[in-house]
LOROSE-405586 format. One record per residue (C-alpha): x, y, z. Coordinates in steps of 0.02 Angstrom, whole numbers, plus 50000, padded with zeros to 5 digits. Each point is the difference from the previous one (the first is absolute). Layout:
% LOROSE-405586
@east: X, north: Y, up: Z
...
This chain:
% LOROSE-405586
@east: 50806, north: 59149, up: 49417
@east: 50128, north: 49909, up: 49933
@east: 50030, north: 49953, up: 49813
@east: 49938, north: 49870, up: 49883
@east: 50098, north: 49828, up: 50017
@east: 50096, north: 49979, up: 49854
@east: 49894, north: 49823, up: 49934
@east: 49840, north: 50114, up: 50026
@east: 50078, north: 50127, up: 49893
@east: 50062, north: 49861, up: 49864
@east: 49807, north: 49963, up: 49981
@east: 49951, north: 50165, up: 49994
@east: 50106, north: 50053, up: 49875
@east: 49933, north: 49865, up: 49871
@east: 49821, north: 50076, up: 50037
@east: 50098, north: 50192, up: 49968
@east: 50083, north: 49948, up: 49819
@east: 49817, north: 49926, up: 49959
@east: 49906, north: 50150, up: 50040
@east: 50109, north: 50153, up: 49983
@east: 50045, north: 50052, up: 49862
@east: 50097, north: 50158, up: 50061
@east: 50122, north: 49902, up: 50081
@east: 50008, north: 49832, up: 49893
@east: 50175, north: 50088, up: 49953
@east: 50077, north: 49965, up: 50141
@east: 50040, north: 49854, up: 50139
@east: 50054, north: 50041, up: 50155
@east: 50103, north: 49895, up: 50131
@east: 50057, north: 49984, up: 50190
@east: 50151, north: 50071, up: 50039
@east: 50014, north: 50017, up: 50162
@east: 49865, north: 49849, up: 50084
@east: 49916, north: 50085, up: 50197
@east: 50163, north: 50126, up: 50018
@east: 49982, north: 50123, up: 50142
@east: 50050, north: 50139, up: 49866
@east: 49959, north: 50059, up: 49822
@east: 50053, north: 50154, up: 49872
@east: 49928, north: 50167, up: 50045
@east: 49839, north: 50028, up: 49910
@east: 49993, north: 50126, up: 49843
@east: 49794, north: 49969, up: 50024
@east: 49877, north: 49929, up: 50123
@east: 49827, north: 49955, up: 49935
@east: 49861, north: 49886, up: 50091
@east: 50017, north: 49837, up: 49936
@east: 49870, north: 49852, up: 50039
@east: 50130, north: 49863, up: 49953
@east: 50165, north: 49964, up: 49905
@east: 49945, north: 49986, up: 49861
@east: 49908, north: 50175, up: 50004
@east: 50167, north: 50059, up: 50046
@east: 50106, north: 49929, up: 49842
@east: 49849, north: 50070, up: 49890
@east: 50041, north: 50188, up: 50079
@east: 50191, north: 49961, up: 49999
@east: 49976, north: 49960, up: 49817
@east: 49902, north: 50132, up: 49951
@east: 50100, north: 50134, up: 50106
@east: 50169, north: 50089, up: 49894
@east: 50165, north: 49939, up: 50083
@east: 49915, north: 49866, up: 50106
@east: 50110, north: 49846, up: 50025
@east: 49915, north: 49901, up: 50139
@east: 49884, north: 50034, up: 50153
@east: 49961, north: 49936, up: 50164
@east: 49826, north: 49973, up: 50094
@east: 49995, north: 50050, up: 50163
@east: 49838, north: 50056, up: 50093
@east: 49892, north: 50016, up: 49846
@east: 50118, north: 50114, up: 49921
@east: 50094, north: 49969, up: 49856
@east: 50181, north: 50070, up: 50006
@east: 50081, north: 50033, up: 49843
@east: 50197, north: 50028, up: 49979
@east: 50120, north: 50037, up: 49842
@east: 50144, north: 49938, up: 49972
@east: 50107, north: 50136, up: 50086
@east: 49899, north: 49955, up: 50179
@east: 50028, north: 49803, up: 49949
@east: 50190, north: 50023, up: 49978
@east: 50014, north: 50119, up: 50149
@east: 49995, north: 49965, up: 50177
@east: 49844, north: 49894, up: 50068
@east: 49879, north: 50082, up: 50138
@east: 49931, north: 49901, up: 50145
@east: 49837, north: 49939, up: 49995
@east: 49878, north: 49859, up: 50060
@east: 50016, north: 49824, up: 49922
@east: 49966, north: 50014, up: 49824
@east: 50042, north: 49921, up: 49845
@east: 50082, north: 50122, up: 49851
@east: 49966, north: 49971, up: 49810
@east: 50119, north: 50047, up: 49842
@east: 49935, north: 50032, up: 49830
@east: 50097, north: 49850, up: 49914
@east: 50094, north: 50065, up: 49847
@east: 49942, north: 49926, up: 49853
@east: 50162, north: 49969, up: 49852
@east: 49989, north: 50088, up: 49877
@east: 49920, north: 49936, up: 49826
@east: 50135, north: 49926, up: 49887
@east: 49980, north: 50055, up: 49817
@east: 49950, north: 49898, up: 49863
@east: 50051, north: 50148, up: 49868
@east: 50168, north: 49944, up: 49911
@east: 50150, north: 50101, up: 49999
@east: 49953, north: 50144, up: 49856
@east: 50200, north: 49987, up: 49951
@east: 50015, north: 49816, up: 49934
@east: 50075, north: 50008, up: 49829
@east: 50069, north: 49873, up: 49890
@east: 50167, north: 49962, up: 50047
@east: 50170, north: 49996, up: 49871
@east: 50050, north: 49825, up: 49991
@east: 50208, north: 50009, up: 49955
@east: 50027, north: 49811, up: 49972
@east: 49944, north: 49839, up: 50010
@east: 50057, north: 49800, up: 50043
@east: 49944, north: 49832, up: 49976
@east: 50055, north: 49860, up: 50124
@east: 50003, north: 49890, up: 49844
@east: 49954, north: 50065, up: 49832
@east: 49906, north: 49884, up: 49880
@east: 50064, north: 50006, up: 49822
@east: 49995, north: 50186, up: 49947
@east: 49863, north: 50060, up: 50110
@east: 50100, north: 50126, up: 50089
@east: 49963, north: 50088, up: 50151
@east: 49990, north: 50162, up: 49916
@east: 49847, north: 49948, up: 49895
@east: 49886, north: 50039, up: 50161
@east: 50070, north: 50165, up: 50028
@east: 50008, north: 50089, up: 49808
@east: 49828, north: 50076, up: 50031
@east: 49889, north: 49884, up: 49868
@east: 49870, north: 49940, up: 50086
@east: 49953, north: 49859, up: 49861
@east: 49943, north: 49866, up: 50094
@east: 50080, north: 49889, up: 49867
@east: 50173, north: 50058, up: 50017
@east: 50100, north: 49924, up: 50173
@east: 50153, north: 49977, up: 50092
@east: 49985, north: 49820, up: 50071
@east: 50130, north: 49893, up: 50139
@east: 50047, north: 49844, up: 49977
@east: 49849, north: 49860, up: 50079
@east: 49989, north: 49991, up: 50177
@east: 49973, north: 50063, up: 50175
@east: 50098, north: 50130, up: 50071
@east: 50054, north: 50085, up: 49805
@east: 49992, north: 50169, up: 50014
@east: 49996, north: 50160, up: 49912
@east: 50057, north: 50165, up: 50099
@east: 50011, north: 50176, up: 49953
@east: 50122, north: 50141, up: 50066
@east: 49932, north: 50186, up: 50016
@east: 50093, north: 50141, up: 49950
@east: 49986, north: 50077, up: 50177
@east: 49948, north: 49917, up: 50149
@east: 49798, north: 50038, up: 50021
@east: 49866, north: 49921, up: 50106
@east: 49926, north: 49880, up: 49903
@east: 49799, north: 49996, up: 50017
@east: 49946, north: 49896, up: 49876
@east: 50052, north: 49913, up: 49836
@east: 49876, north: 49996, up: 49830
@east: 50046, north: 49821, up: 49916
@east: 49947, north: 49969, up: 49820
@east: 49969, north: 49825, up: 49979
@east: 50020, north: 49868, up: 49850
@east: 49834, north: 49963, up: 49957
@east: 50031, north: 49815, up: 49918
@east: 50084, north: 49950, up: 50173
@east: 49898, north: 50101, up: 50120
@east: 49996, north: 49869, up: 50133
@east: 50176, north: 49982, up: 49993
@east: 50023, north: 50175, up: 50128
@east: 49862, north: 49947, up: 50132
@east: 50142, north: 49958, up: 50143
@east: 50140, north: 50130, up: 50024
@east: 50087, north: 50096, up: 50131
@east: 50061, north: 50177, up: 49978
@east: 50151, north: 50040, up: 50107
@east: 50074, north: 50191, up: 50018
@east: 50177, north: 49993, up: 50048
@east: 49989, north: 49802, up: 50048
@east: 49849, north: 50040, up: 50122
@east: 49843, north: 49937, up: 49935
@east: 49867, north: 50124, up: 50004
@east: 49841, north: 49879, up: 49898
@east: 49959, north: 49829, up: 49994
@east: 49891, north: 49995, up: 49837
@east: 49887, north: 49815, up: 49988
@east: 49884, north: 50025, up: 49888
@east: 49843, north: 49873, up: 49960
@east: 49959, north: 50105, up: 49820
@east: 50136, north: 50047, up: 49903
@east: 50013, north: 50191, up: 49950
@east: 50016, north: 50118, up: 49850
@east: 50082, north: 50150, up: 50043
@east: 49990, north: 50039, up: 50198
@east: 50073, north: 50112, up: 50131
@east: 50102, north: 49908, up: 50159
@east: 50058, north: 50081, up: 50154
@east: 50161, north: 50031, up: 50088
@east: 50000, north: 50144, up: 50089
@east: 50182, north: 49978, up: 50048
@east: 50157, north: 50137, up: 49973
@east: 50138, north: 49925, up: 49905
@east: 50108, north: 49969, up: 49843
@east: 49953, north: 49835, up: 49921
@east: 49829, north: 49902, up: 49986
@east: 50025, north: 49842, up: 49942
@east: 49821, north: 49862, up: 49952
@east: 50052, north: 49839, up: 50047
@east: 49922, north: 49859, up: 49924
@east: 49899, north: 49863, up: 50132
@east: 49925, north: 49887, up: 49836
@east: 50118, north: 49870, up: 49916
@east: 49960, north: 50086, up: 49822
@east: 50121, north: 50134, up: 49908
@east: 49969, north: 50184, up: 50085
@east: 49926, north: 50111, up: 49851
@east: 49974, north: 50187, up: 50027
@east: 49942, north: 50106, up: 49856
@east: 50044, north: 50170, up: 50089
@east: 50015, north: 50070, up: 50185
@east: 49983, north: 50176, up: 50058
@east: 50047, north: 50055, up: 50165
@east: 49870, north: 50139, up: 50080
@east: 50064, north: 50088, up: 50152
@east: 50116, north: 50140, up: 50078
């Protein structure tokens, strides 16, 4: 007996991660389509199809993929898969696909506020210095503020280059609106593109670059006012 054709096994297979829970884990696919040769078998149980074949694979330790040949299901590791082939009747071979592993959500448990050592404007309006958004006062009624227009920007140097994940920006409150389009750059390379339809408070804003400098460039025709910035990271 020869093996299942590969579009029979396709169909089977949607009927094996419906109904079996045991091997729902895993997928299995063709490597090798009617070859005249296959790994040497760690196993051989009876098998009435394919699919009864990838549920034994899957629930046998260091099973990697099967065959079916003659009713019998015949199970190889990875050793036999990587080793040398035996010969055998036409039959088609399945691998265990590898599924990637999960990525994880959990953030970094080292991010710490970052030393800001100085501060520049592009264009400095009147005596709100740079330096007013880095003191530490977060009162949202005290600012640094650019000159009006797009493009002004305000940047701030680290006292060691870090990676930057995300920045905390206090904003004015009586110009909230005025800091709903801006573009955060690390070292020139822009790492957000911030367009915001509700204007914000106080709110976090990602990077997740390594670098020196961030600098918020202003994308509104108004003055750029920042209250404070903080720099979380590594």
């Amino acid at each position: 007996m020869y093996c299942q054709t590969a579009a029979h096994f396709l169909a089977l297979l949607l009927l094996l991660t419906a109904s079996s829970p045991a091997a729902s884990d895993f997928t299995f696919e063709i490597v090798s389509s009617v070859s005249s040769s296959m790994p040497a078998s760690m196993k051989s149980v009876t098998g009435s199809s394919t699919v009864d074949c990838s549920v034994k694979c899957a629930q046998t330790a260091g099973c990697i993929g099967f065959s079916w040949l003659q009713s019998l299901c015949q199970l190889f590791d990875l050793s036999a898969f990587s080793g040398t082939w035996l010969s055998s009747p036409p039959c088609e071979v399945f691998k265990k696909i590898e599924e990637p592993a999960a990525a994880t959500s959990s953030p970094p448990t080292n991010i710490t506020k970052l030393n800001i050592s100085s501060c520049q404007h592009s264009n400095t309006y009147l005596s709100y210095h740079c330096t007013i958004s880095m003191d530490g006062n977060r009162d949202q009624t005290v600012y640094s503020a650019t000159v009006q227009g797009i493009g002004e920007w305000w940047e701030a140097r680290l006292a060691a280059p870090a990676f930057m994940a995300y920045l905390t920006i206090y904003n004015r409150l009586s110009s909230a609106n005025w800091l709903n389009k801006f573009n955060l750059l690390v070292d020139g390379v822009l790492c957000n593109r911030v367009d915001l339809t509700e204007s914000f408070s106080i709110a976090n804003f990602t990077c997740n670059a390594f670098g020196s400098t961030v600098r918020v460039v202003n994308q509104l025709s108004n003055h750029l006012v920042i209250c404070e910035v903080e720099i979380y990271g590594y």
